[in-house]
VMD Tcl script that draws the C-alpha trace (Angstrom):
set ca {
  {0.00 0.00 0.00}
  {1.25 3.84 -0.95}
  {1.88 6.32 1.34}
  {-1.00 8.16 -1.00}
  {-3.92 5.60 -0.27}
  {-3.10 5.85 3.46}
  {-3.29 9.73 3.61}
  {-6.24 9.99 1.02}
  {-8.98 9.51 3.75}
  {-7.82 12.22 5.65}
  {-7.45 14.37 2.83}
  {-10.69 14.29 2.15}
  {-11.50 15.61 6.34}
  {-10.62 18.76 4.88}
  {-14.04 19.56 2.83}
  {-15.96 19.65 6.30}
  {-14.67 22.66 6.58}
  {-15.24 24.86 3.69}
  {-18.70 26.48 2.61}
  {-21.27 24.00 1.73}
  {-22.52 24.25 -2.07}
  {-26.08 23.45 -1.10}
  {-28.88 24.58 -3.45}
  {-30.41 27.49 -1.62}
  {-34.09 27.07 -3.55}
  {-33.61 23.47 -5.13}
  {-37.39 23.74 -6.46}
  {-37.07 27.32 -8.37}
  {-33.49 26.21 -9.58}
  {-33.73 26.53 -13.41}
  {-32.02 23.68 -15.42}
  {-29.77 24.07 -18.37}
  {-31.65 24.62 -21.70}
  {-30.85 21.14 -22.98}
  {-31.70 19.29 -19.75}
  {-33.53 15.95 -20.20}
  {-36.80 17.14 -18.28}
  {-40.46 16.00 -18.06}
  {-41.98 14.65 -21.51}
  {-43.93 16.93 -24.27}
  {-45.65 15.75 -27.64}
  {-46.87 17.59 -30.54}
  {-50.28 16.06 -30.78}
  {-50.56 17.02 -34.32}
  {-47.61 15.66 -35.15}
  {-47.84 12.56 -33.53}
  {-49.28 9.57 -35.13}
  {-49.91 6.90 -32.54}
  {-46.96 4.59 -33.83}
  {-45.97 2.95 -29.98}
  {-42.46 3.46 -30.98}
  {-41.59 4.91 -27.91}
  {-44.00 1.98 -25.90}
  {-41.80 -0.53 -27.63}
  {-38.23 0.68 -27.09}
  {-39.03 1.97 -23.21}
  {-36.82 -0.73 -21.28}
  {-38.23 0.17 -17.69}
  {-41.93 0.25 -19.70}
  {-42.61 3.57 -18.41}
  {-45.03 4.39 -21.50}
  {-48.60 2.89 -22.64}
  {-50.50 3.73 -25.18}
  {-53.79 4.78 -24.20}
  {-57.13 5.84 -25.77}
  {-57.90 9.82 -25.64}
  {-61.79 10.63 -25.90}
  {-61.40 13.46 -28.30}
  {-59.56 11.93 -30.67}
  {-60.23 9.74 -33.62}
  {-58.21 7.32 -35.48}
  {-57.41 7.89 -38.91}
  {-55.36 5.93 -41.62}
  {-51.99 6.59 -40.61}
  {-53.07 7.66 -36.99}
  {-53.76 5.30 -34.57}
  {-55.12 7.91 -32.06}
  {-53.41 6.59 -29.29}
  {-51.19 8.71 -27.09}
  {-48.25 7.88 -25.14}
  {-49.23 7.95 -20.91}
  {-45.34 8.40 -18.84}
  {-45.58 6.68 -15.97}
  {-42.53 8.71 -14.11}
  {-42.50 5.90 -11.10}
  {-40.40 3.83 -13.86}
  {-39.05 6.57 -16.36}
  {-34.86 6.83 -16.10}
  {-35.23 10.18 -18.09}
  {-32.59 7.97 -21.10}
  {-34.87 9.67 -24.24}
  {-34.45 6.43 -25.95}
  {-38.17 7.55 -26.80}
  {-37.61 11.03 -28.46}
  {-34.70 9.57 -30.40}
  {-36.84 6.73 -32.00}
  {-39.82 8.92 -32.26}
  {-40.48 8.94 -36.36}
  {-42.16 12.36 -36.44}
  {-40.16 14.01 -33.71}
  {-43.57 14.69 -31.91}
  {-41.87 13.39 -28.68}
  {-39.62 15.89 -26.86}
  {-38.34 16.16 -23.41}
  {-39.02 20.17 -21.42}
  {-36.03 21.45 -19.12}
  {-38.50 21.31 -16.10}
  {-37.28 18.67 -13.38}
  {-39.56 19.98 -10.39}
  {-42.63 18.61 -9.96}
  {-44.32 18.19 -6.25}
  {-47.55 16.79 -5.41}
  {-48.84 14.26 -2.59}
  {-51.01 12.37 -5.00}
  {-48.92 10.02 -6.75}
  {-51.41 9.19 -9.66}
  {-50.91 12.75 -11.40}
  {-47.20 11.37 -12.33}
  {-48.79 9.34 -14.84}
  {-49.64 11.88 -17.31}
  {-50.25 12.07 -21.22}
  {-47.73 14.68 -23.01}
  {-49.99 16.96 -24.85}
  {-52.71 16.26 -23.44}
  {-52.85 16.98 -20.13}
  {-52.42 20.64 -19.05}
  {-49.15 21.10 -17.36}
  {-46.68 24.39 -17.17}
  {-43.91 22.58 -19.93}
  {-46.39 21.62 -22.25}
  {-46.20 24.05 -24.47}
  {-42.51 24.47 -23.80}
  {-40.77 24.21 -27.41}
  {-37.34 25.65 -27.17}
  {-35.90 24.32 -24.22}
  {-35.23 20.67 -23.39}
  {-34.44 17.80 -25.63}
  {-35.40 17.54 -29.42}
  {-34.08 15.02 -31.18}
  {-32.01 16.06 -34.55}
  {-31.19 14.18 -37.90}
  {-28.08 12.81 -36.32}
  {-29.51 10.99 -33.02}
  {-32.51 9.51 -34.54}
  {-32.23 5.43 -34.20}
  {-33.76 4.82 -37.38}
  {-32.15 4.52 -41.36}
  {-33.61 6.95 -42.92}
  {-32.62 5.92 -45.78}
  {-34.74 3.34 -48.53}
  {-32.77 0.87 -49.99}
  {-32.11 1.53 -53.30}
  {-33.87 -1.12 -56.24}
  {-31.22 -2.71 -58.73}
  {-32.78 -1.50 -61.91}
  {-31.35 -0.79 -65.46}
  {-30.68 2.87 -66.21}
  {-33.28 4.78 -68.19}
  {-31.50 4.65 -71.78}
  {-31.43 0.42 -71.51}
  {-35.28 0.05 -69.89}
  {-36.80 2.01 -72.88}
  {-35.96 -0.11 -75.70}
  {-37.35 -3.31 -74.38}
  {-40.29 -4.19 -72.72}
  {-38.91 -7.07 -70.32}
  {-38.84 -6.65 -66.41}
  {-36.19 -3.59 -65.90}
  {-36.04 -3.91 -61.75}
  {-34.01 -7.01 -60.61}
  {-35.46 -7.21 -57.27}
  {-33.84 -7.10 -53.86}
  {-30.78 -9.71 -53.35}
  {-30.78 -11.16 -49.56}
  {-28.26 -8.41 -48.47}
  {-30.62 -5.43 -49.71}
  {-33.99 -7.30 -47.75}
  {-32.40 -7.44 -44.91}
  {-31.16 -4.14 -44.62}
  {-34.59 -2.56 -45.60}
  {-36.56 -5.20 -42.98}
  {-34.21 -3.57 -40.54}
  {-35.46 -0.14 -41.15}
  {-39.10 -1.64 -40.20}
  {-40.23 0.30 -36.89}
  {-43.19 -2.72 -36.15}
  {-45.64 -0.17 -35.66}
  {-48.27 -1.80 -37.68}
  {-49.43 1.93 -39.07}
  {-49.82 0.65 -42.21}
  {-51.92 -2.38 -42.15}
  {-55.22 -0.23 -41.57}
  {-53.64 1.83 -45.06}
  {-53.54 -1.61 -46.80}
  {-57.32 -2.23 -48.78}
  {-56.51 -6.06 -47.21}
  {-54.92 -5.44 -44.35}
  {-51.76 -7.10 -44.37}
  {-49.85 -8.23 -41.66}
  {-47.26 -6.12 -42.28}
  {-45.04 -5.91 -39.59}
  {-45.32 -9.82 -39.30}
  {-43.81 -10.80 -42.86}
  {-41.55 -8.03 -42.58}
  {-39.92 -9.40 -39.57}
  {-40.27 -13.03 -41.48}
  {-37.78 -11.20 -43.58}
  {-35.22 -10.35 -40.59}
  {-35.53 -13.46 -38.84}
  {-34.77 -15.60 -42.36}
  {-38.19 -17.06 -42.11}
  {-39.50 -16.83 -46.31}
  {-41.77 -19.44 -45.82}
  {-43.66 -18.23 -42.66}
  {-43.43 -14.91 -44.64}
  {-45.59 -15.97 -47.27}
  {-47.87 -17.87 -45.41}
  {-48.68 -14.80 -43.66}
  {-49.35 -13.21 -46.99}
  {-51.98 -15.21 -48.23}
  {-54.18 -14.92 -45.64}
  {-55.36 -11.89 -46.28}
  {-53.72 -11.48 -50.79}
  {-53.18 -14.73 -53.17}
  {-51.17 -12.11 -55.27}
  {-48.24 -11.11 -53.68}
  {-45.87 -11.50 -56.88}
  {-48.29 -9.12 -58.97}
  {-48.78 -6.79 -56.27}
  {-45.34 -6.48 -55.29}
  {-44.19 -5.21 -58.47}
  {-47.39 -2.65 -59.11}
  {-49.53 -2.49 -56.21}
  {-49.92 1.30 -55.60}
  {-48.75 0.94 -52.13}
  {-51.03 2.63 -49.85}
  {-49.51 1.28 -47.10}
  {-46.24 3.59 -47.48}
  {-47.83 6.12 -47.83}
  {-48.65 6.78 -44.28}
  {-45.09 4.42 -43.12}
  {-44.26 5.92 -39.73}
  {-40.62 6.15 -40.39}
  {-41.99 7.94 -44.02}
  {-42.19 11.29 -41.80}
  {-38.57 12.52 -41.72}
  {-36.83 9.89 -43.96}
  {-38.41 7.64 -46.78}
  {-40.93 5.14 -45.87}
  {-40.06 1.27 -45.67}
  {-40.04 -0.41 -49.41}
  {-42.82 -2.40 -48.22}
  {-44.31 -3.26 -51.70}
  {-40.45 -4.42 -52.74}
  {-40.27 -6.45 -49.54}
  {-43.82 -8.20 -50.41}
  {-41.91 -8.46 -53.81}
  {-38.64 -10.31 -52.73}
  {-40.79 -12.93 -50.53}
  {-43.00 -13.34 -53.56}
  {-39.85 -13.73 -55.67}
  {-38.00 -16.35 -53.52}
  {-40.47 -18.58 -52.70}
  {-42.70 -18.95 -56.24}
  {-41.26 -22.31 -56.66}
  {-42.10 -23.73 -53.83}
  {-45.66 -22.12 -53.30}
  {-47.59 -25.25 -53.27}
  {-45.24 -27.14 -50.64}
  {-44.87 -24.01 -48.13}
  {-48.92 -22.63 -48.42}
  {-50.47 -26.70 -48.52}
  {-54.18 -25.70 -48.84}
  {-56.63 -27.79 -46.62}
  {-60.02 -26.13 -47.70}
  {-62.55 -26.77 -45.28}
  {-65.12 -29.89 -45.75}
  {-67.10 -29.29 -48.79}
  {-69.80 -27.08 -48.26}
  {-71.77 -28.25 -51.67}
  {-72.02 -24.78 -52.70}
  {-71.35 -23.21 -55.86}
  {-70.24 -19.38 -56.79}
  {-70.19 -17.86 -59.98}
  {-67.77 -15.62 -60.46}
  {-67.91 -12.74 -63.35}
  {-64.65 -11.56 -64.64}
  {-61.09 -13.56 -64.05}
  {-59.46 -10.29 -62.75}
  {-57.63 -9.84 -59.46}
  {-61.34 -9.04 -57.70}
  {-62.38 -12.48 -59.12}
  {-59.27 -14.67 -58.89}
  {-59.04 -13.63 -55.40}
  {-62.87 -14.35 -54.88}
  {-62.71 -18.11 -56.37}
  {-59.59 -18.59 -53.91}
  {-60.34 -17.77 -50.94}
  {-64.34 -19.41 -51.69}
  {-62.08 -22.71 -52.10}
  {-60.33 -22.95 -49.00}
  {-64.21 -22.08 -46.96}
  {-65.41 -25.08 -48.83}
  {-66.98 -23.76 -51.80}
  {-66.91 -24.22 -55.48}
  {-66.24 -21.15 -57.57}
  {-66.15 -21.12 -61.70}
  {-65.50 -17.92 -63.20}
  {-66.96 -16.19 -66.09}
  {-63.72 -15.11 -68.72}
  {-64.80 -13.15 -71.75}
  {-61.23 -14.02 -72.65}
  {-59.35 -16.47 -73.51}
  {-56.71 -15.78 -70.50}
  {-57.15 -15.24 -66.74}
  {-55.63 -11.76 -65.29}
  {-58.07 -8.89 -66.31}
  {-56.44 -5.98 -65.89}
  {-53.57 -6.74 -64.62}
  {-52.83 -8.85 -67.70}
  {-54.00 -6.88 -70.46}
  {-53.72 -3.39 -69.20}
  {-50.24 -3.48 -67.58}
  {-47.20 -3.76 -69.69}
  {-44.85 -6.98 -68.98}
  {-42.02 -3.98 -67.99}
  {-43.98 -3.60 -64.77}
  {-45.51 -6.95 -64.35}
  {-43.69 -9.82 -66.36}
  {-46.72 -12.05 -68.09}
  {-44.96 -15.51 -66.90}
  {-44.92 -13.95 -62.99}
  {-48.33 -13.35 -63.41}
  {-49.44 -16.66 -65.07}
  {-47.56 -18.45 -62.26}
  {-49.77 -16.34 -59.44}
  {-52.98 -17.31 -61.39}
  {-52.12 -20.74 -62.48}
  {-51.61 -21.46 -58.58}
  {-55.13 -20.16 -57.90}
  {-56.58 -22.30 -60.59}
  {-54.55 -25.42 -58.92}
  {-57.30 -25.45 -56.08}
  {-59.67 -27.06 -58.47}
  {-61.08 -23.09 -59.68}
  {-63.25 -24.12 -62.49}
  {-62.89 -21.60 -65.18}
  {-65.41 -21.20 -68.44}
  {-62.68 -18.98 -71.15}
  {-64.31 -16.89 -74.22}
  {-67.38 -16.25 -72.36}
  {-68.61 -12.66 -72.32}
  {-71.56 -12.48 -69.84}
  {-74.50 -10.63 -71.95}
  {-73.77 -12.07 -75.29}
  {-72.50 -15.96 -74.95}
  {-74.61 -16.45 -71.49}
  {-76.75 -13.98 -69.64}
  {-76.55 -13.28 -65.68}
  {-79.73 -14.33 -65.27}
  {-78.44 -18.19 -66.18}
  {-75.40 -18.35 -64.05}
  {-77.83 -16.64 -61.21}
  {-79.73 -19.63 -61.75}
  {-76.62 -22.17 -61.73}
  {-75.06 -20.45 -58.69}
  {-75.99 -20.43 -55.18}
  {-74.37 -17.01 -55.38}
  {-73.08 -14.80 -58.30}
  {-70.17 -12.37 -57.46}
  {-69.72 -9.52 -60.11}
  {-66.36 -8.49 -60.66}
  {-65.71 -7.42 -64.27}
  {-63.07 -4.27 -64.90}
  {-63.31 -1.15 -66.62}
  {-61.76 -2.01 -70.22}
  {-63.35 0.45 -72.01}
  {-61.91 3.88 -72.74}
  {-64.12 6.94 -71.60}
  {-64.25 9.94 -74.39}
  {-63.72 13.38 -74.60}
  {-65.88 15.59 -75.61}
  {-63.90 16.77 -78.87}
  {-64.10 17.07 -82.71}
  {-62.17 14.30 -84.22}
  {-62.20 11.24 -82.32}
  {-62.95 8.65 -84.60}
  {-59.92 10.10 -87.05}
  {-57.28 7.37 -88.22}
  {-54.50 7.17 -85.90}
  {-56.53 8.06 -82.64}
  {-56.48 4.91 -80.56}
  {-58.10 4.06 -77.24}
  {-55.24 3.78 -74.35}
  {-57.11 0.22 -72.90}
  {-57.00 -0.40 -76.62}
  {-53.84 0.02 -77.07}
  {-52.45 -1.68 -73.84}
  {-54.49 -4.69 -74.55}
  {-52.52 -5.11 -77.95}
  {-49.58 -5.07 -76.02}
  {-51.01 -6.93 -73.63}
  {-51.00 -10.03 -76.59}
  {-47.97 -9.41 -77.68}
  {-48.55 -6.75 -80.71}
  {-46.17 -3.89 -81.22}
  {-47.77 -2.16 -84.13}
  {-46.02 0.82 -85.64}
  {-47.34 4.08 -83.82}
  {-44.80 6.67 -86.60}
  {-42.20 8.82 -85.12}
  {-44.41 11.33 -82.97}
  {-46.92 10.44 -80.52}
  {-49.07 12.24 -77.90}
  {-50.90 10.55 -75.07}
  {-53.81 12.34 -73.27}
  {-54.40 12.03 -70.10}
  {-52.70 11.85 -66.72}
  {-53.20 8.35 -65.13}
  {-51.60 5.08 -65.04}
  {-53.09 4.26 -68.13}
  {-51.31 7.40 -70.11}
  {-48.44 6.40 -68.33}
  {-48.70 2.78 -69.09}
  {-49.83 4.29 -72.91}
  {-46.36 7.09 -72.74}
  {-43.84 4.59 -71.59}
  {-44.93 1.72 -74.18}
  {-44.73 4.01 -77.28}
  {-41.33 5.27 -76.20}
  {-40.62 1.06 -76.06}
  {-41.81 0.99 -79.30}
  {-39.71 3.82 -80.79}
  {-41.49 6.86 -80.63}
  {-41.02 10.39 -79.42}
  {-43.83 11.00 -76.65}
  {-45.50 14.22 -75.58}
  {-48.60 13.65 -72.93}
  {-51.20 16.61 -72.53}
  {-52.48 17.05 -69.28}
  {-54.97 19.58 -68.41}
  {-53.91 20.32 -64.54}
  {-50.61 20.29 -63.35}
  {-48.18 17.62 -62.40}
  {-49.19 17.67 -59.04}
  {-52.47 16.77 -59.64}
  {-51.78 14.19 -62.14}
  {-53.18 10.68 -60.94}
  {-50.71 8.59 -61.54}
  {-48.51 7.40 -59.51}
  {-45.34 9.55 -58.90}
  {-42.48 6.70 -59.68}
  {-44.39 6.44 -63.30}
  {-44.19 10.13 -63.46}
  {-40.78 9.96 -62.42}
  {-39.70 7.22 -64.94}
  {-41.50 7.98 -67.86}
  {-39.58 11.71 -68.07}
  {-36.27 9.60 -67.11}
  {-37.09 7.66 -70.11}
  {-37.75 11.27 -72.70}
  {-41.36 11.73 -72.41}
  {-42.28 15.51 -72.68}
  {-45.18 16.38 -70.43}
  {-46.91 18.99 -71.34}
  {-48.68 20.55 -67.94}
  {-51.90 22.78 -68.46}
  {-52.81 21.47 -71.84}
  {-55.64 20.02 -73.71}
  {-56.67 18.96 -76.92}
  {-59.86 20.48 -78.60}
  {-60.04 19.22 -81.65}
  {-57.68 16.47 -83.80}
  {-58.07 16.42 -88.08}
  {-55.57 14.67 -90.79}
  {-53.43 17.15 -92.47}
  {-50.78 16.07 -95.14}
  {-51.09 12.04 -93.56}
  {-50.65 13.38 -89.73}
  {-52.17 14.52 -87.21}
  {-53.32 17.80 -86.41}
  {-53.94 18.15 -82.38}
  {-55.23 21.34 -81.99}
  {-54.34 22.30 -78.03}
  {-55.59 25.00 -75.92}
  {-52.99 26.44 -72.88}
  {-55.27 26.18 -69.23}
  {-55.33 27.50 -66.16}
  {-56.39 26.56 -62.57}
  {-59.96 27.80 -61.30}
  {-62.06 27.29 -58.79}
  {-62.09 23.55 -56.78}
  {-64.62 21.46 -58.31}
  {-66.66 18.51 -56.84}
  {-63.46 16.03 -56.34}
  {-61.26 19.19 -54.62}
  {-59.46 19.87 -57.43}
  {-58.88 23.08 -58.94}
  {-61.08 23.01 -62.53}
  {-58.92 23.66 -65.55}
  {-60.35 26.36 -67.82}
  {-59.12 27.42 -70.92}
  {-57.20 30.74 -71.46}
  {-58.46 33.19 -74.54}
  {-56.41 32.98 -77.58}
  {-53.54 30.16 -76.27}
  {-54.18 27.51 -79.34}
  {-51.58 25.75 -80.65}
  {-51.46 22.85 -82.63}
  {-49.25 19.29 -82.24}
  {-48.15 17.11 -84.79}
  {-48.43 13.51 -84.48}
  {-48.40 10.14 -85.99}
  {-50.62 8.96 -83.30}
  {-52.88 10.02 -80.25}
  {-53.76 8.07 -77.57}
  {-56.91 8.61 -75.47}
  {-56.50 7.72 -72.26}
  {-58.34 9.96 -70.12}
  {-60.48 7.38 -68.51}
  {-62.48 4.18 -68.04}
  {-65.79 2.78 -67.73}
  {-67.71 -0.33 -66.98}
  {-69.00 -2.33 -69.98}
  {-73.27 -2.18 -69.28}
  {-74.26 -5.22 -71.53}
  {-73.86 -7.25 -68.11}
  {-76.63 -5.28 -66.31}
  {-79.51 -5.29 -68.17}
  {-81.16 -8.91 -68.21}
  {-81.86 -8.49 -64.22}
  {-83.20 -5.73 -61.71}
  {-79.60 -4.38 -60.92}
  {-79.61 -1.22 -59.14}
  {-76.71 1.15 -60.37}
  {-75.36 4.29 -59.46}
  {-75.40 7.60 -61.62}
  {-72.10 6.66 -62.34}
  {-73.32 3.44 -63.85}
  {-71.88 1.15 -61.66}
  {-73.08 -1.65 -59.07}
  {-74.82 -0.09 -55.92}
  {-74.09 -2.28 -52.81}
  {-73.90 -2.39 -49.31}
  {-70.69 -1.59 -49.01}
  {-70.15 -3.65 -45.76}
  {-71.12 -6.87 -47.45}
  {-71.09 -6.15 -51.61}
  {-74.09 -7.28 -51.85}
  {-77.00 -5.61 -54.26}
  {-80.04 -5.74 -54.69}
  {-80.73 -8.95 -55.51}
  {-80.39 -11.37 -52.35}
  {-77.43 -13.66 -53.92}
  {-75.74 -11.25 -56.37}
  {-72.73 -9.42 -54.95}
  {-70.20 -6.92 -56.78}
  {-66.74 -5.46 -56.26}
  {-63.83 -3.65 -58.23}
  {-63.99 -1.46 -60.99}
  {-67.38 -2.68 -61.72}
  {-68.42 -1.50 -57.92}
  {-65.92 1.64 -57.50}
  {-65.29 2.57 -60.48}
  {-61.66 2.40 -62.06}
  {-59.53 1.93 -58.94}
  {-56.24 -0.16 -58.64}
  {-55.84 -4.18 -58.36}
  {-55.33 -3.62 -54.55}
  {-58.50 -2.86 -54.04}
  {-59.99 -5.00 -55.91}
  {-58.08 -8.04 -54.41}
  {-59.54 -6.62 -51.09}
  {-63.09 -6.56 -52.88}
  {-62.53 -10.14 -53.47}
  {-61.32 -11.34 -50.46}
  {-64.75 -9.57 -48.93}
  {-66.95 -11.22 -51.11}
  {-66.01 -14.46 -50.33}
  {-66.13 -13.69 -46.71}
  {-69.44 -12.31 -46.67}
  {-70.56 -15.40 -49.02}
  {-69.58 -17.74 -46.84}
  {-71.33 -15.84 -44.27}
  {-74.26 -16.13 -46.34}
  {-74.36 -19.70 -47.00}
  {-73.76 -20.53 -43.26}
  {-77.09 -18.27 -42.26}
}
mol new
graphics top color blue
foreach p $ca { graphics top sphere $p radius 0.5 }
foreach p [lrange $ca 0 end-1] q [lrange $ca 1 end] { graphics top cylinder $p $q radius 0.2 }
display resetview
């Protein structure tokens, strides 16, 4: 032992007897600005997620219910309650917190002999910090404990991808899946987003833990189609991702996409189908699109026997003849439907339902008849020149693509419209070797399509003209003539949009080889009139929109046919219902 650690003890005599440093008024003391204090939360900032629940080691925070508010999609409406008899003041909460709602004050003092009132709700409850904004602990870009991030898709650059047609995104390798599962905050936010609800979270963390199989099966309770839809699903789900607030949300269609991907070939072994005893029912099913292959699946494994209805003479609607195989490949989606048909799905090709059998026979065949035919026909504008040669129809035209046609549009060609579908229609005729304009009467912002199609179809040369539409199209000297007038931005009409009107003396005219129409869609009626239908002023199936049910006691209807042109998530969800609510049916 030192001479030092023998004298140390006494050294330390020598501090009782200089001046204390006691805190004359410990309670008024102020902190420092950035002192970890008592909790605050933005309440209209925060979304409900239970981040902060989840990573709280000493589970010092619930989520609780708070009367006045309401949950929304993307907002569970739950609030974080601090219980401060467990809180170690760490912030591991504020620094996972995806919308940096969650902040700590500077205030430390808090006295009271009821200990209940230290269980409070940030935000909600009225307490001096909780307005505080400036002092205390925020969280910044650098101490947040999420990626934020996406993990970039292999794809081929945009001067390859536009001369072919074939699949131009490789899809996630293992390394890439992982990494993007890992950016996954488990919040479940999403699934209410999803039209079908998908367990989320759960095949997401299939994807960390190296469990494909258990991945899928989760899938398919609630979507046969996960290869399809995780190539083109429009992704509703990320659109309200928690971790989507300050970084990009989680590639959750790509994910859905890379399970899909690695487990096609084994589908059969991994899902094993045990439908339920045979019920001895039948359902007719109208229309072999993604409303009715999901429909005749998920009426197999109840117990019931489903034939569909195909005006065609190949299953897919939609999805297979108005999507082009650079989106979704036509052997990935053969392989989702010829899986479907597998579980003994009878299906009656070339049969279009008003002209080669009427409803009112398969009504009679069926125990139950579920509607579910798309909107392949092209709406029209009101303009001069519409049945000139070289204007086509955009479902038209996809669905020659769709067979495997590449007909010869000429050098220039202008697309109409701002969907999908003029997307779809832009991005094709640049495939096929043309130059592309596409008039759009609003702006880009309020263009419907999707903004990656937006994004990719000007990567691959498409001029978009903004504020533009056509009035009136003639032949002149073997072209086409596309008189355009310039617009502007009015008053919001019924849908909340601004209405375009046209400005005084801004004509102009476009040459073309070819214009495409694709401003719209519609339901084809023949279907409706042999029986007492109800429909909409929009022409479409009226239902109870709980059940899908019309009408008439056993007829049900969903998708486009129901809605209106909508995407195939939704009409995989309307699917899904109708079986459900079928089988409810059938069981009284």
């Amino acid at each position: 032992m030192s001479l030092k650690d023998i004298i140390s003890p006494f050294y330390a005599w020598k501090r009782a007897f200089e001046k204390p440093y006691t805190i004359k008024d410990p309670v008024n003391r102020k902190a420092a600005d950035l002192y970890r204090g008592f909790h605050t939360n933005d309440i209209e900032k925060c979304i409900g997620c239970g981040s902060c629940e989840e990573i709280c080691q000493n589970e010092a925070i619930d989520m609780v219910e708070v009367a006045e508010l309401v949950a929304t999609k993307g907002n569970s409406g739950l609030k974080p309650l601090i219980d401060y008899g467990r809180c170690c003041w760490c912030a591991l909460c504020v620094d996972i917190c995806p919308t940096t709602s969650l902040g700590m004050s500077n205030d430390y003092t808090w006295l009271s002999e009821d200990p209940e009132v230290y269980r409070f709700v940030p935000g909600i409850d009225e307490l001096p910090w909780a307005n505080e904004s400036e002092k205390g602990y925020k969280r910044g870009d650098e101490s947040w404990l999420v990626n934020g991030e996406r993990e970039k898709m292999p794809e081929q650059e945009a001067d390859e991808r536009k001369n072919t047609f074939d699949e131009f995104q490789d899809g996630y390798t293992d390394e890439q899946a992982i990494i993007e599962a890992n950016r996954c905050l488990d919040c479940g936010i999403c699934v209410q987003a999803c039209p079908t609800h998908m367990d989320i979270p759960q095949y997401i963390k299939a994807i960390r833990d190296g469990k494909l199989d258990e991945g899928l099966r989760i899938m398919f309770q609630t979507n046969p189609m996960v290869e399809a839809c995780g190539r083109i699903c429009t992704a509703k789900c990320e659109t309200v991702c928690a971790v989507g607030h300050e970084g990009k949300p989680i590639a959750i269609r790509w994910l859905k996409r890379y399970i899909g991907d690695k487990t096609y070939d084994r589908k059969d072994e991994i899902i094993d189908l045990k439908p339920k005893p045979a019920s001895g029912k039948k359902v007719g099913i109208i229309g072999g699109g993604p409303a009715g292959l999901t429909a005749a699946y998920y009426l197999r494994t109840l117990g019931h026997d489903a034939v569909i209805y195909e005006m065609h003479d190949k299953l897919g609607g939609m999805l297979k003849w108005g999507i082009p195989d650079y989106r979704l490949p036509a052997d990935v989606l053969q392989r989702e439907i010829d899986y479907i048909i597998r579980q003994d799905v009878e299906v009656k090709y070339n049969t279009k339902v008003g002209k080669d059998i009427m409803l009112e026979d398969i009504h009679k065949e069926n125990d139950a008849v579920f509607v579910c035919i798309g909107a392949q026909l092209g709406t029209e504008m009101p303009i001069e020149g519409l049945d000139t040669e070289g204007v086509l129809s955009g479902v038209g035209f996809l669905e020659k693509i769709g067979k495997g046609e590449r007909p010869d549009l000429g050098k220039d060609v202008v697309v109409v419209g701002g969907g999908n579908t003029a997307m779809d229609c832009c991005r094709s005729s640049v495939r096929l070797g043309s130059d592309v304009k596409v008039v759009y009467r609003r702006t880009e912002k309020e263009m419907p399509a999707d903004e990656i199609e937006i994004i990719e179809a000007k990567e691959e040369g498409v001029d978009i003209q903004i504020l533009t539409s056509p009035v009136k199209i003639e032949k002149k000297d073997g072209r086409l003539a596309i008189e355009c007038i310039k617009m502007e931005l009015g008053e919001p009409d019924k849908s909340g949009r601004r209405r375009p009107e046209p400005v005084k003396g801004s004509e102009y005219t476009i040459i073309a080889d070819t214009c495409i129409m694709a401003v719209g869609q519609k339901v084809e009626p023949e279907i409706m009139k042999d029986l007492d239908i109800k429909l909409t002023r929009w022409g479409t199936f009226e239902v109870n929109t709980d059940t899908l049910k019309s009408n008439q006691d056993t007829i049900y209807a969903g998708g486009d046919c129901e809605t209106g042109p909508d995407d195939a998530i939704r009409a995989i969800a309307a699917g899904k219902k109708a079986a459900y609510f079928i089988d409810k049916q059938f069981k009284g």
